[in-house]
N, C-alpha and C positions, 0 to 999 in steps of 0.2 A: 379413481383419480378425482372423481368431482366430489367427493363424499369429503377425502384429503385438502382438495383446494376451499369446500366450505367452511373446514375444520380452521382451515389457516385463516379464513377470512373474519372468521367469528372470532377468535382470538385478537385477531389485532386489532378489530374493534372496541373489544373488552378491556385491550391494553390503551387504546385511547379514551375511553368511559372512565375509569380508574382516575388518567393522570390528569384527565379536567376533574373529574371529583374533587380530588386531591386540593386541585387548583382552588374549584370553587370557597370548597364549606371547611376543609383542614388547615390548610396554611394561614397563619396568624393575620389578623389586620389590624388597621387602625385607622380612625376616624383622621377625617384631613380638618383641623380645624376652621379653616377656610372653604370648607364648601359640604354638602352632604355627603362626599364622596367618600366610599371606602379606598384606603391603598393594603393594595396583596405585595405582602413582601414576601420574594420567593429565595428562600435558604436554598444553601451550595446543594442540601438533599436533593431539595425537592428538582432545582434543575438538572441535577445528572442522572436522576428518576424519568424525567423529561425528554431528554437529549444523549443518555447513554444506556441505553437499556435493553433486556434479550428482545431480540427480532425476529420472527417466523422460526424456522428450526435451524438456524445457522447454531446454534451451542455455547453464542457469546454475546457480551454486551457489542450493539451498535454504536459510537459518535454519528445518531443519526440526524445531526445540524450540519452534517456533510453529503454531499449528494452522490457524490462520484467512487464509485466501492470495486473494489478488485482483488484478485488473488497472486501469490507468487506460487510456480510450481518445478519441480525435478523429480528425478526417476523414482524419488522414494513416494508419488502421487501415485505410480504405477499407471496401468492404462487407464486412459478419462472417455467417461461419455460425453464431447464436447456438445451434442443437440442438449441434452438435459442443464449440460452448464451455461450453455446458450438463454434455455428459457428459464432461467431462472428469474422468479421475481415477488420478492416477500414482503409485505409491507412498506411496497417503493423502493425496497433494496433489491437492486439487479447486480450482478458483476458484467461491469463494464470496460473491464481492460485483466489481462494477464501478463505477468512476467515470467517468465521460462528460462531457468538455468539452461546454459549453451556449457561452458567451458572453465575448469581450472587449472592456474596454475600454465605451465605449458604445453603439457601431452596430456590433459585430462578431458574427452569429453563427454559431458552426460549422456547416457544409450538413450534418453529417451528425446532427447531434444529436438531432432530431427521430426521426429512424428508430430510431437505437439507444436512445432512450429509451424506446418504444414495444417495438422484440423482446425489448430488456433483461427488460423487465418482465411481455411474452408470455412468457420463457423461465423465466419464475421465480427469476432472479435478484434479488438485493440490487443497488440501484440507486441512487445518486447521480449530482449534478451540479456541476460546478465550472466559476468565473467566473476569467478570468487579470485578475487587477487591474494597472491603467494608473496608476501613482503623480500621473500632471500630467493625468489627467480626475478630475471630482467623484467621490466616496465616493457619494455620497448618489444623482447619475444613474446611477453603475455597477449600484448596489444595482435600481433601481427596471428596469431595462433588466434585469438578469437574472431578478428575478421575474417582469418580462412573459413571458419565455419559458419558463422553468419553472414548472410548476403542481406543486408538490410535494405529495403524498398520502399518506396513514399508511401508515407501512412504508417510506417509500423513507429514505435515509441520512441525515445533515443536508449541509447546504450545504458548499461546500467552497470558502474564496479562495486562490488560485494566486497569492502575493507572491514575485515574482523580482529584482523592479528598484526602487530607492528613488527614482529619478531627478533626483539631481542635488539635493535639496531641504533644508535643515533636519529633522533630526529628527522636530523637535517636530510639524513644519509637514505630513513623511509619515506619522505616527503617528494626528495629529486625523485626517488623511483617509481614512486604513484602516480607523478608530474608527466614524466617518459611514455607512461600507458595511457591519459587524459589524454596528451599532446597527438599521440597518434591514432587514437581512434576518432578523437576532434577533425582533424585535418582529414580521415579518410571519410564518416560518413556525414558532416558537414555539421553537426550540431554537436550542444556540449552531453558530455554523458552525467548522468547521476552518480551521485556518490552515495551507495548506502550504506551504514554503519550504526550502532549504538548510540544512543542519544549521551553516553560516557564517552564511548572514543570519539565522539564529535569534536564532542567540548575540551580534549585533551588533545589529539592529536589532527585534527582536518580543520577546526576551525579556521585559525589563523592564516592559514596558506590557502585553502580555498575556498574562503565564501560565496565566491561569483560561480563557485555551478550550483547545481541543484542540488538538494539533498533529499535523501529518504531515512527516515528514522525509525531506528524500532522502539517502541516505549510500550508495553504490554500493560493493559490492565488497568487503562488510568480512563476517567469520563474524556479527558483533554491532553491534546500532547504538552508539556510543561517546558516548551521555548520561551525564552525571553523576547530578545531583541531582532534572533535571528527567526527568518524567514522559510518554511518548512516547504516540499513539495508534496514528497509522499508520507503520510505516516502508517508504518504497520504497526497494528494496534493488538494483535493477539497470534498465537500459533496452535491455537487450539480450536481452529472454525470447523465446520460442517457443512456442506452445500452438493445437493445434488448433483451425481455425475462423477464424483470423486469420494472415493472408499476411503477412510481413515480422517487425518486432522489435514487442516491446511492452514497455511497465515493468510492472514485477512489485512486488507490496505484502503488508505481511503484517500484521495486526491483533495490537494489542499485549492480549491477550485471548481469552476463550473467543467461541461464534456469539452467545452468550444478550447475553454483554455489548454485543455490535453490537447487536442487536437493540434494545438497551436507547436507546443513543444514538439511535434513530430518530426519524423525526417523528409525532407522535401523532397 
């Protein structure tokens, strides 16, 4: 183990020796005609070289100009060593909150949700839960089947709907029914829930109607999530991660914010 943690330590050392190199004597300058001064002017390379780059043995690039890093999980994570996912902590990158699939749909729940809701929250993790919503079953029975199974208590994250598929429908006709499942899990555990979806079915179908909750977006693969105007909370950034404690891939998230401000979003 300490042979492993000097190995990580040396590395990330090496990765920050590098990208001041880089900085120093590579990247182009130019005389300030007004004063001795050199100016470094840093190319889009060099800063996503910088600010998005592999990290300890996670298996992916970081957006490490964010501080706040998490995972999303369900039964296809299998069983977790949550001590191990607990101490994780790689070049300043800890996971610091999880989301854990609960329920889809209206008779669907994930076998493992129970358990991980449970060590999640023995480990002292930040903990949330999220429902994959069924566009062509009710808003209103989805909402009511996933508060039967989660009992959500001060401190854990707000609610989280999983919108992937519009199914086939009218607008207007998928919009009231998303509305029906917001409205009731709003009203029962007192905060707004997140909407997460494709950074495409954002800007297609969720925008317009709800800007005012939160959002989480997936955009894979990029140094920065590529929002305009709009205002991001979570972004997942890959589904290819690796982190101790957890056998195979996971998605990797990173909070648009400081820990206080999560905290803040919580349920009271």
């Amino acid at each position: 183990m300490l042979v492993r943690l000097n190995v990580q330590w040396i590395r990330g050392r090496m990765r920050i020796f590098w990208s001041l190199f880089i900085l120093l004597f590579l990247i182009p300058k130019k005389s300030d005609p007004y004063s001795n001064k050199k100016i470094v002017y840093l190319t889009p390379r060099i800063i996503k070289l910088i600010q998005y780059r592999q990290t300890g043995s996670f298996g992916i690039h970081i957006p490490t100009m964010y501080t706040v890093h998490g995972i999303d999980i369900s039964r296809y994570q299998q069983k977790i060593n949550w001590q191990k996912l607990k101490a994780v902590d790689e070049e300043g990158v800890a996971i610091s909150f999880v989301y854990i699939k609960a329920t889809e749909g209206i008779d669907a729940l994930d076998p493992m949700f129970s358990t991980n809701w449970d060590e999640c929250k023995n480990a002292r993790l930040l903990r949330g839960a999220y429902h994959y919503f069924k566009p062509k079953k009710s808003g209103k029975e989805q909402a009511q089947f996933f508060l039967d199974k989660v009992k959500h208590l001060p401190g854990d994250l707000p609610p989280v709907i999983d919108v992937e598929e519009r199914g086939k429908m009218p607008l207007a006709q998928f919009q009231r029914n998303l509305k029906s499942m917001i409205d009731e899990i709003e009203a029962e555990v007192g905060v707004k829930p997140v909407i997460y979806t494709s950074l495409r079915f954002y800007q297609d179908f969720i925008k317009n109607k709800f800007s005012d909750y939160p959002c989480w977006i997936a955009n894979y693969h990029h140094p920065k999530l590529l929002f305009t105007k709009e205002k991001w909370t979570i972004w997942q950034h890959s589904d290819k991660g690796k982190v101790s404690g957890i056998i195979g891939r996971v998605d990797f998230n990173t909070f648009n914010g400081s820990m206080n401000e999560l905290k803040q979003l919580c349920v009271k």
